[in-house]
N, C-alpha and C positions, 0 to 999 in steps of 0.2 A: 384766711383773711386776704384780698387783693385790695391793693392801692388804687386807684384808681384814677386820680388826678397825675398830671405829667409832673415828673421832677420834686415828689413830694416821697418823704422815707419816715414811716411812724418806729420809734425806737424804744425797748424796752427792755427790762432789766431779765436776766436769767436766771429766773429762779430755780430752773433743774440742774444747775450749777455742780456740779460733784466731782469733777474732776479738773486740774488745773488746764489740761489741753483744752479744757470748753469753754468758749466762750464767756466773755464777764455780760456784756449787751450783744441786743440780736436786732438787727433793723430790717423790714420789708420797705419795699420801693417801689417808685416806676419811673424808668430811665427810657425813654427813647421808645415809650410804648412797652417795654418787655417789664415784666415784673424780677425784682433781684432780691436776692436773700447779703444781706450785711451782717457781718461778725467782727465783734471788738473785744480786744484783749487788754487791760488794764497792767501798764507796766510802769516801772519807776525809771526816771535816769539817771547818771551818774549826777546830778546835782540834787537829788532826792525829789525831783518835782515828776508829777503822774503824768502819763501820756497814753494814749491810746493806740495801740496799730490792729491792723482789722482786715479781712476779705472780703471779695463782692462775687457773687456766683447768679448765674440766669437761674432763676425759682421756677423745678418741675411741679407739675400740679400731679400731687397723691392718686389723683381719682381722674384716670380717664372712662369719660364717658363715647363707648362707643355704639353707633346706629347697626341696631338687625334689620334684616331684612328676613324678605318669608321661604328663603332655602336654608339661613340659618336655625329655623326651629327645626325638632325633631317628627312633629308630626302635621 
């Protein structure tokens, strides 16, 4: 999924959740034209009240797509 409007972050809960270092929420974004991946962790503080702290990382995209040309085929 890419964001596509500027300054806009859709945020969702993590249901692949299985391990404490994983994230509780995951947000995708778009900061400054670049796409970011957001991670929140669910934490309590010393006053029992929840707070969040989190990372922001520039989002590689899985799938590059690259152009052949006609030396790259075999035949």
């Amino acid at each position: 999924m890419k964001v596509s409007k500027e300054g806009v972050v859709l945020l969702f809960h993590n249901e692949y959740k299985e391990k404490e270092n994983q994230p509780d929420k995951k947000a995708l974004g778009n900061f400054e034209g670049k796409q970011v991946e957001i991670a929140l962790w669910k934490n309590k503080d010393p006053n029992k009240k929840y707070e969040y702290s989190g990372s922001i990382k520039l989002r590689e995209d899985k799938y590059v797509r690259s152009e052949l040309t006609e030396d790259d085929l075999p035949f």
